[in-house]
N, C-alpha and C positions, 0 to 999 in steps of 0.2 A: 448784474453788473456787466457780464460779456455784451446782453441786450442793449444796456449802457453805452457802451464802444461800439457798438455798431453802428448807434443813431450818430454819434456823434462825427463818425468817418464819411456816413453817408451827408449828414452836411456838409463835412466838410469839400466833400468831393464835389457838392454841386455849388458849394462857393468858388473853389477853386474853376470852372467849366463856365460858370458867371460873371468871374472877375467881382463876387461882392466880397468886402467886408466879411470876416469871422468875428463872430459874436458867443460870446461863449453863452450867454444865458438861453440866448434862443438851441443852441445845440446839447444843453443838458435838456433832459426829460426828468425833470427830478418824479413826477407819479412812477415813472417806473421801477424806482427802486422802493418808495412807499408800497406800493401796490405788490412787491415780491417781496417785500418783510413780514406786511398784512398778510397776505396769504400763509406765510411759513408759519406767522404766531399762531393764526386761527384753526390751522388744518393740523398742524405739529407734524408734516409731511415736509422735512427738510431739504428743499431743491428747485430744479425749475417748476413752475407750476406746466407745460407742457409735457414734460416728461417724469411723472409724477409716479410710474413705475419704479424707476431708477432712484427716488427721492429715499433718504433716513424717512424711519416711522419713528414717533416716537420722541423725538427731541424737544418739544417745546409741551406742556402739561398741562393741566388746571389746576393750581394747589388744589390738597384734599382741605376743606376746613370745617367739616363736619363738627370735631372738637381739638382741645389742643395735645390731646395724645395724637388722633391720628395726622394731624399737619406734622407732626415730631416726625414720625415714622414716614410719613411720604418725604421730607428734605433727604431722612437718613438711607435711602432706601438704592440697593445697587440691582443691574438689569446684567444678565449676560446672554450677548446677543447671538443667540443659537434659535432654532426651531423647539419648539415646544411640542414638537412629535415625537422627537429623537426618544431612541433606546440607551444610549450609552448613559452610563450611572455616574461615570466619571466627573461631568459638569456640575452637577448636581448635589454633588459631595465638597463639605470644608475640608482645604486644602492646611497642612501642619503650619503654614506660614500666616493662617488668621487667625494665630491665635490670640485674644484678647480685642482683635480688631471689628471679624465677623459674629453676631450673635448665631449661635448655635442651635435656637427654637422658632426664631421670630422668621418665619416665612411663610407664602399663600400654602394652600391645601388644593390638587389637581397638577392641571400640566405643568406649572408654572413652578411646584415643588422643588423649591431645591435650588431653581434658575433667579428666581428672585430675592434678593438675599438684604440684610439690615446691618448695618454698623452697631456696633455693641453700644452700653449705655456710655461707658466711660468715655470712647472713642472720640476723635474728634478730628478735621483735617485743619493742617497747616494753613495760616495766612501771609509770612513769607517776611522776611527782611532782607536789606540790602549784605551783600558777599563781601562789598569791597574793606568795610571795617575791618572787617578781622583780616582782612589780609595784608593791608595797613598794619594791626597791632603782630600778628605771627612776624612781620619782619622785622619789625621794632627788638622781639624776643627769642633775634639768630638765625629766622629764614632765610635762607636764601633764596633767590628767587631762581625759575627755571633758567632765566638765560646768564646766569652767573655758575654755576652749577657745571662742577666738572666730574663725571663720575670716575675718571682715574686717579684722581686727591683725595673723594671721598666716597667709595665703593659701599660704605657700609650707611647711608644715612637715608633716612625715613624718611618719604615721598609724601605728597599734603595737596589731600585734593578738598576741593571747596568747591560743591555742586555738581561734582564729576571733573572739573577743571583741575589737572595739576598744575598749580601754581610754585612748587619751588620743593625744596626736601631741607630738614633738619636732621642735624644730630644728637639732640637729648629727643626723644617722642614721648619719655615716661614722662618728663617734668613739663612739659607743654601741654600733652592731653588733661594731666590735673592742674595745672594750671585754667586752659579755659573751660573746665565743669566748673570750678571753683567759683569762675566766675559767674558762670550760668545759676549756679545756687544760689547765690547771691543779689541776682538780679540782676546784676549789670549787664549780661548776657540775655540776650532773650529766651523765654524757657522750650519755646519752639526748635530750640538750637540741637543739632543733632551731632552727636562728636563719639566717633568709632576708631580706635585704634586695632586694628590687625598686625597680630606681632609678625606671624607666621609669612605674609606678605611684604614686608615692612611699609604698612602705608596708615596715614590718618586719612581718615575723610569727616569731612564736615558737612552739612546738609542746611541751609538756611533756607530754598527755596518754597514755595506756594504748591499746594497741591499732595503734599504726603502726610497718608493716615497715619496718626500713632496714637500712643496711650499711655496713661500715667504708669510711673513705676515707682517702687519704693529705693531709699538708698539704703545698702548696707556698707556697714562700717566695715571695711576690709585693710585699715594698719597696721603692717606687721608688727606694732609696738602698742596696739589698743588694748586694754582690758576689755574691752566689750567689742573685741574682735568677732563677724560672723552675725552680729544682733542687727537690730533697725535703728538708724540715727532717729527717727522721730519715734520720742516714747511720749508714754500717755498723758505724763504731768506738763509734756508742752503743747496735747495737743488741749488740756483743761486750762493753762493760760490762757490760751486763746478764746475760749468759750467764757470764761472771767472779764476777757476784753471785752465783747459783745455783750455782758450784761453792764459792764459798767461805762457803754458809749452815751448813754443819755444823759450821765452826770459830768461827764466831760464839754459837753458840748460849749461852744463860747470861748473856749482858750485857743492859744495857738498853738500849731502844730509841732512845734518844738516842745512844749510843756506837754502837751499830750503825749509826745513820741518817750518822754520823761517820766510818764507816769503807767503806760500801756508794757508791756509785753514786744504783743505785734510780730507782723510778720519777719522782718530785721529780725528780730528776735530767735528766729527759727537759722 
């Protein structure tokens, strides 16, 4: 691209010297940004191709397609980018914070021991939804937003960030935060939705964005007024409806999805 801007200044400057006409088509080079793409795909040496010392190693791949374990294992597959000489054990070691995230076995054998690392089976990265929804509905249900927001009227109210963004603070946080899992169980909410009350702090934060690892969890039932306080909301005989539904989907087939939803379990159901 910089290579880009240069052709182009330098025509332009002998237009200008000429008295011609600027022509935009004649002063792009479009092969040159072809010709430094190709390169970057083909070599996987991310940079100028002149200065190819200075270039990322490594960035662009061949998928593995050998079979379809090992393409699984190459998408899932993390680099940390140190020297594969190094003495320090520290890199090399799963850190307390992958837990559930990093697989624990699944790594090469040699230098690379330890530096190359696999996302676990369950694991999966976010694909992202829009913020502005919910901050939309949080104000609909007593937000306030930050520029309303006076902290010598309300000294004690729970701060509400969305994507790192504070956008405003409330005053119930118990009845908001179950509020929107509630909704997340339910679907309405996307299950990607990530919603953290810190009491200690006094802050929600919510997480909608693209690009964070996480992993399934179970819900426990924690109502101060539940008989099966402390247990797992999904017990066995709902998780056998559902396996009931899956054998009886080829007799349903043909109706409509109201009479089905009538006659099914299903996930609603959960």
């Amino acid at each position: 691209f910089v290579q880009l801007v240069k052709e182009m200044k330098i025509y332009l400057h002998k237009c200008v010297e000429s008295g011609r006409d600027f022509n935009i088509t004649l002063a792009i080079k479009t092969n040159i940004l072809t010709a430094g793409l190709r390169y970057c795909l083909a070599t996987g040496n991310w940079g100028d191709q002149k200065k190819a010392s200075s270039a990322k190693a490594g960035v662009s791949q061949v998928l593995n397609r050998y079979t379809y374990a090992s393409t699984l294992s190459h998408l899932r597959r993390t680099n940390t980018p140190i020297g594969r000489d190094g003495k320090i054990a520290k890199p090399r070691q799963l850190h307390n914070t992958h837990w559930g995230l990093v697989c624990p076995a699944e790594t090469p054998e040699g230098q690379a021991c330890g530096l190359v690392k696999n996302l676990s089976l369950m694991c999966y990265v976010s694909v992202g939804t829009p913020g502005e929804p919910l901050t939309d509905f949080m104000r609909q249900r007593g937000m306030d937003l930050l520029e309303e927001y006076d902290p010598v009227l309300e000294p004690k109210s729970t701060k509400v960030f969305i994507n790192g963004t504070w956008v405003g603070v409330h005053k119930s946080a118990g009845q908001l935060t179950e509020t929107l899992r509630s909704l997340r169980r339910k679907g309405l909410l996307s299950f990607e939705v990530t919603i953290i009350r810190d009491v200690r702090e006094r802050e929600i934060r919510v997480f909608t964005d693209a690009g964070r690892v996480c992993r399934p969890l179970f819900v426990v039932d924690n109502k101060p007024d539940s008989a099966d306080r402390g247990s797992l909301v999904l017990k066995q005989d709902q998780v056998a409806k559902l396996h009931t539904d899956q054998e009886a989907a080829a007799s349903l087939q043909g109706i409509s999805e109201e009479d089905k939803a009538a006659h099914t379990y299903g996930w609603m159901g959960l």
